[in-house]
Each structure stands twice: as C-alpha cells, then as structure tokens.
C-alpha positions in Angstrom: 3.5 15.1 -2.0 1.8 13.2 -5.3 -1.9 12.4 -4.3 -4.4 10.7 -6.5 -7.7 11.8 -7.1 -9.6 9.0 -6.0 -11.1 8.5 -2.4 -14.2 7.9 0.5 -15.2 9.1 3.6 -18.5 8.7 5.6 -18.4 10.1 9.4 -21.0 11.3 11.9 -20.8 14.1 14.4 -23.5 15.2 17.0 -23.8 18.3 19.2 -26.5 19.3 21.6 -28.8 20.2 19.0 -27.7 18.8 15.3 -26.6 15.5 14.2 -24.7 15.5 10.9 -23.7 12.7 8.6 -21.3 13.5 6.0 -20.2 11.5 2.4 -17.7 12.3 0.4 -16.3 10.8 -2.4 -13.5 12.1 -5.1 -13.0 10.8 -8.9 -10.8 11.5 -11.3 -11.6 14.6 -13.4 -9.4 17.6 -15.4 -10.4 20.2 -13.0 -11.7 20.6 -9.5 -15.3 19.9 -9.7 -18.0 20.5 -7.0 -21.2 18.5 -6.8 -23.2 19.2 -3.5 -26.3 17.1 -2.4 -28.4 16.8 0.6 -30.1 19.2 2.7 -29.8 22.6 1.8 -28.0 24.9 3.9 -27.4 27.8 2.2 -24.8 30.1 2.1 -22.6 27.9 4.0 -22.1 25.7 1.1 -19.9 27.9 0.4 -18.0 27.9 2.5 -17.5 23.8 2.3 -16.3 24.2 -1.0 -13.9 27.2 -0.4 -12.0 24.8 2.2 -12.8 21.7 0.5 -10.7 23.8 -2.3 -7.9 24.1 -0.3 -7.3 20.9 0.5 -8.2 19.3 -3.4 -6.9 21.3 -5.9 -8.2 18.8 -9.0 -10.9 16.3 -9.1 -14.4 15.5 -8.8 -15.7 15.6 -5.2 -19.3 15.1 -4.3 -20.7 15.4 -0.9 -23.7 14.2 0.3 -24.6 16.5 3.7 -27.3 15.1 6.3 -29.1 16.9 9.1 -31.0 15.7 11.9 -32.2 19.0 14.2 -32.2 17.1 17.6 -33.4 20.7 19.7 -37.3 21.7 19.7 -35.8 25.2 19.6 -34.7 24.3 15.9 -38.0 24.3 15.1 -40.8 27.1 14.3 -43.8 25.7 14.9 -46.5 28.4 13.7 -50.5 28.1 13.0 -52.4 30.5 10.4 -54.5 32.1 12.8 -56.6 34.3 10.5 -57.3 30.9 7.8 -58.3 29.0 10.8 -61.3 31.6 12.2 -62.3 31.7 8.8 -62.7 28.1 8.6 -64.2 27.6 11.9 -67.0 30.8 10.7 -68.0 29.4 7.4 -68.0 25.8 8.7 -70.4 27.1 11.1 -72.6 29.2 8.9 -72.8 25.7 6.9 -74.3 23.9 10.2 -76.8 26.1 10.3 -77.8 26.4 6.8 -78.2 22.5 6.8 -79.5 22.5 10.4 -76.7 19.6 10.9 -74.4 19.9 14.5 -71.2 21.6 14.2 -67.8 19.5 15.1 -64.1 19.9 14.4 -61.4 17.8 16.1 -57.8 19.2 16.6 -56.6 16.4 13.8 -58.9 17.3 11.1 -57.4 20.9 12.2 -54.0 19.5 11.5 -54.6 18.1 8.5 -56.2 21.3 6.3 -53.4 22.1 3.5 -51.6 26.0 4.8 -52.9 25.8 8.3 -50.1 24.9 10.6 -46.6 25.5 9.4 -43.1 23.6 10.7 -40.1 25.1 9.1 -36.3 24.8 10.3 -35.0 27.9 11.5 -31.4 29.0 10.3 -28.6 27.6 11.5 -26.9 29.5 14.6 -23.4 30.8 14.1 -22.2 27.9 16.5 -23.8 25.3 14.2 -22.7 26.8 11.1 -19.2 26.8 12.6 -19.6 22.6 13.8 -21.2 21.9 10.4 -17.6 23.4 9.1 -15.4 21.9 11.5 -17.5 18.3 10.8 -16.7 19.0 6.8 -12.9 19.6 7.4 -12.2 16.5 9.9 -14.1 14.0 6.6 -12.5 16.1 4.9 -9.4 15.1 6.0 -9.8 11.9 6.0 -10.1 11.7 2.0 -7.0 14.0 1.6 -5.0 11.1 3.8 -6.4 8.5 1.2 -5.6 10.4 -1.3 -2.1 10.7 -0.3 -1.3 7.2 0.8 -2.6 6.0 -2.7 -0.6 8.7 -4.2 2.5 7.1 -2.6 1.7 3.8 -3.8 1.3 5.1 -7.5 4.5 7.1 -6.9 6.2 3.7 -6.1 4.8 1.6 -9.1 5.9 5.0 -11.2 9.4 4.3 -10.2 9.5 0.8 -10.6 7.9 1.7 -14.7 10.1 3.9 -14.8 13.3 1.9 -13.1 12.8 -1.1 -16.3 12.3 1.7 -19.0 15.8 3.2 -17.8 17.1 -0.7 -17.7 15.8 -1.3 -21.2 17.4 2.1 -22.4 20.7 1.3 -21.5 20.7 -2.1 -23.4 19.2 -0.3 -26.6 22.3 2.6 -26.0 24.7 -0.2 -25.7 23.7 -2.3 -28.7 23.6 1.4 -31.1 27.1 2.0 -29.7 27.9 -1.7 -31.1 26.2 -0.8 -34.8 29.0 0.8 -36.6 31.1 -2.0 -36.4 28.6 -4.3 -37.1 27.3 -2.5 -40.1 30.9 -2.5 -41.3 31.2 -6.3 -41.0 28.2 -6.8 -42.6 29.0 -4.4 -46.0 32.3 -6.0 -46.6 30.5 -10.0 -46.0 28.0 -8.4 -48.6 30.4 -7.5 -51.1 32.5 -10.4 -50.5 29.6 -12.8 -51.6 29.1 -10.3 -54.6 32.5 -10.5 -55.5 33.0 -6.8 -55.1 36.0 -6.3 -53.5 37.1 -2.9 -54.9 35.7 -0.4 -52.4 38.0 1.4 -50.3 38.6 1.8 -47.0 37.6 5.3 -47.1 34.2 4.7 -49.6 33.6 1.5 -47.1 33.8 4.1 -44.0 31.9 6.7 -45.7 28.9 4.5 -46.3 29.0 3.3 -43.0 28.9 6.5 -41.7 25.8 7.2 -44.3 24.1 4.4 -42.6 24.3 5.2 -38.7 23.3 8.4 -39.9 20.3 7.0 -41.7 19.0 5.2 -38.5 20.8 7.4 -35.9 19.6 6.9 -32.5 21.2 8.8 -30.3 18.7 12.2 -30.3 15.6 9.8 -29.4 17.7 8.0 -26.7 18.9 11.4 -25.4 15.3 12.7 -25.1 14.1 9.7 -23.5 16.6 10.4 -20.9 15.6 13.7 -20.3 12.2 12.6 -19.9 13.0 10.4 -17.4 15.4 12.8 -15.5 12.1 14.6 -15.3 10.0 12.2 -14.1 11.8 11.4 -11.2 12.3 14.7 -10.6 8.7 15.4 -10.3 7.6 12.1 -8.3 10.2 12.8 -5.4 8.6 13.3 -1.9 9.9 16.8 -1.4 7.3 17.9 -4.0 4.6 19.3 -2.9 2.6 20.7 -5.8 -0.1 18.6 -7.9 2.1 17.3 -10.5 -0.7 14.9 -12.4 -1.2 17.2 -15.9 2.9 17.7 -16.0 3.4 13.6 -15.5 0.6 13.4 -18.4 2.2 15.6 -20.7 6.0 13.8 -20.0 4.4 10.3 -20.3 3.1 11.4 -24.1 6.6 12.8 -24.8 8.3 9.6 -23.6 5.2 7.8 -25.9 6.3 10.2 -29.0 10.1 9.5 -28.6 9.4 5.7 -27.8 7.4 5.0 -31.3 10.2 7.0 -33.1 12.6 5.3 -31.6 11.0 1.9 -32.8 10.4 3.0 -36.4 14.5 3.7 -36.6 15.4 0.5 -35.2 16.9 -2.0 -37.4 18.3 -4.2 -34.5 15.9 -7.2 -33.2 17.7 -6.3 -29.7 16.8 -2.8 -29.8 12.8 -3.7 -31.4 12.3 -6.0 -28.4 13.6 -3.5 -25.6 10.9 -0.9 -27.2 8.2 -2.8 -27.2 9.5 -3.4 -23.3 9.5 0.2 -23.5 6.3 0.9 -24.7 4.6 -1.1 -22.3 5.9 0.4 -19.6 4.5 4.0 -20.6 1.5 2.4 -21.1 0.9 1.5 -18.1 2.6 4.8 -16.9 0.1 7.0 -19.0 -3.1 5.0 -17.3 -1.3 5.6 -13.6 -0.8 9.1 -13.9 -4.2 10.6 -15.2 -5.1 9.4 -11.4 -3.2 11.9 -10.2 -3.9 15.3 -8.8 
C-alpha cells in the first residue's frame, strides 16, 4: 500500500504507577531518520526505534516521550548520612568558638547542595513493556495517516497520470497524420517555386528523410512504458515503499517529455507537451512525499 511520509500523533496512557504522553511526528526525508527527545529512558529507546522501524521504513520521525512517575515506590529518596554529622559537628564546634547558640531546622537541612538525594529508579520490566505497548498504539496511529494520505496521493497520481495518457494519444495520432501532411506541404512548396520536376519516388524519399528527421515514435513508445510502469507500481496490491522507484520514473517521463518537445514541429503536438510537462511536474513534487 503507497503511504506518504508525512504525519502526527499525540496520545496519553496511564497505569498504576506511570503516566506517559507521547508525540510523534514524520517528514519527508531520503532515509529513515530517528530523532528522540524527552526523558531519558535508556536502553529502551531502542527498542522504540527497532519497532518504530518496522512500521516506517523511510522518513524523518521525531518523538517527543513524557513521564510522570505517579508511585512513591518510583522514587529513591536517600540522605548523605556521613555529610550531614559532619555538618552538624563543625557547625557546633563554630557555636562554641563564637560562644553563639547552636540551631538547625530540617529546611535549612534540605536545602545544603549533595545532602538529600531523589533519583528515579529504573523502569520495571512491566513498565518498560506499557511504555512499548503505548509507543506502538501512537505509533499506529501515524502509520493510518500515513496511509490514508498515501491513497489520496495515489488517486491525484492517476488522475496526472490519466491526462498525460489522454494528451499522448492525441500527440500519437497527429505524428501518424505527418507523412501526408509533410507530403502536401513539399509539393505546395515546389509548386509556388515553379519546381515541378521531382519525382514521385525523390518526393517520397524526402519525405521519408523528414519523418525520420523528427521521428517520434521511440519518445512516445518510452513514455508509454513509463506509464505502464507507474500504474503498475501505484496499484493497491502493492505493498512495498515505492516513493524512490516513482521518483526515478517521474525524471524518465521528464527526460523523454523535453525530448519529445525539442522534435516537435507540430503546434498540436507543442501544446499537448507542455500539457504533458505539467502534469509531471506536479507528479515529481507528489511523489518525493512518498515512502
């Protein structure tokens, strides 16, 4: 299924003793590329980005990861025992070198710098596993946008693609028309040159010299291929990331389109590659936002 590489997802989850806020966003970019912020949670990062991997196989995805520890049994509370008697000795030994009273409340306690320590403890087995399980649900969410905008781009591909088909049969139809036409045209020429004396043969073989000059029918032919293989790749059925192979067709039908324009010595056939070219324009912009 075609998915684009653009999308946004922000979802909470809570459990008896975390709360966990997750963002995450994917852009457009050549390869898959990771960019993890938030709170740190070590190895399990990843572990995010191996499934996150699975899922999006090109893009940028950042992810912003929140914690709120909502258990007291998340917590290590712990005081320096051996800094606080020392502080409690020397502050003494001051009192009585100054003869001033001795006091120390439990706040000025709390506030001495390497005293009392609060640090998280690591996350339980069971938490690392509903941090995951959080991830993959957000997760999933982006891979459903991603889709349903790949769909929509799928559709504007074919209709791009529909008109440049369209146009291509009126240029094939008009080249078909040219050796007549070219014929008509020499002997009007020679006719108002007073040159009557070529052949039918000589007349044929110049003719013939000309469609050859500004044949058409290889560039048409490739264009046609191109777009057999476009369609091919944008069907539903296919279920690989096709963005780089649509890239490289749209710049083959770009390459064969402008050669196809330079040759053209028929107004008809001009306009219908400008038409043409404006439709892989817009083709070439659509499919660099796909996976």
């Amino acid at each position: 299924m075609i998915r684009s590489m653009t999308g946004f997802a922000e979802k909470n989850f809570s459990s008896s003793s975390l709360r966990v806020k997750i963002f995450i966003k994917s852009l457009n970019h050549r390869f898959f590329d990771w960019v993890y912020k938030g709170t740190s949670i070590g190895e399990l990062e990843n572990q995010l980005r191996a499934a996150c991997q699975k899922k999006i196989l090109r893009g940028r995805v950042e992810i912003l990861l929140e914690l709120d520890y909502l258990s007291p049994e998340s917590w290590e509370f712990s005081i320096n025992r051996p800094l606080l008697k020392k502080i409690v000795a020397e502050l003494r030994n001051l009192s009585g070198d100054v003869g001033l009273p001795f006091s120390l409340t439990l706040d000025q306690l709390l506030r001495v710098p390497q005293l009392v320590n609060i640090n998280q403890k690591e996350l339980s087995q069971e938490e690392r596993r509903f941090i995951l399980a959080s991830f993959e649900k957000t997760l999933g969410e982006i891979v459903k946008q991603r889709e349903k905008e790949g769909r929509e781009i799928s559709r504007q591909l074919t209709r791009h693609l529909n008109r440049i088909k369209k146009s291509l049969a009126v240029i094939e139809n008009i080249f078909q028309k040219q050796p007549k036409q070219l014929e008509e045209k020499l002997k009007k020429k020679l006719k108002d040159l007073n040159h009557n004396s070529l052949s039918e043969e000589r007349l044929s073989e110049e003719v013939a010299y000309l469609m050859q000059k500004f044949d058409l029918i290889e560039e048409i032919n490739r264009l046609k291929s191109h777009l057999a293989g476009f369609y091919e790749l944008i069907r539903p059925e296919v279920n690989e990331p096709v963005g780089k192979k649509l890239d490289f067709l749209a710049q083959e039908l770009s390459r064969e389109a402008n050669t196809l324009n330079a040759k053209a010595q028929d107004l008809g056939i001009i306009k219908h590659c400008l038409l043409i070219k404006n439709e892989i324009e817009s083709i070439r912009q659509q499919v660099q936002n796909l996976e």
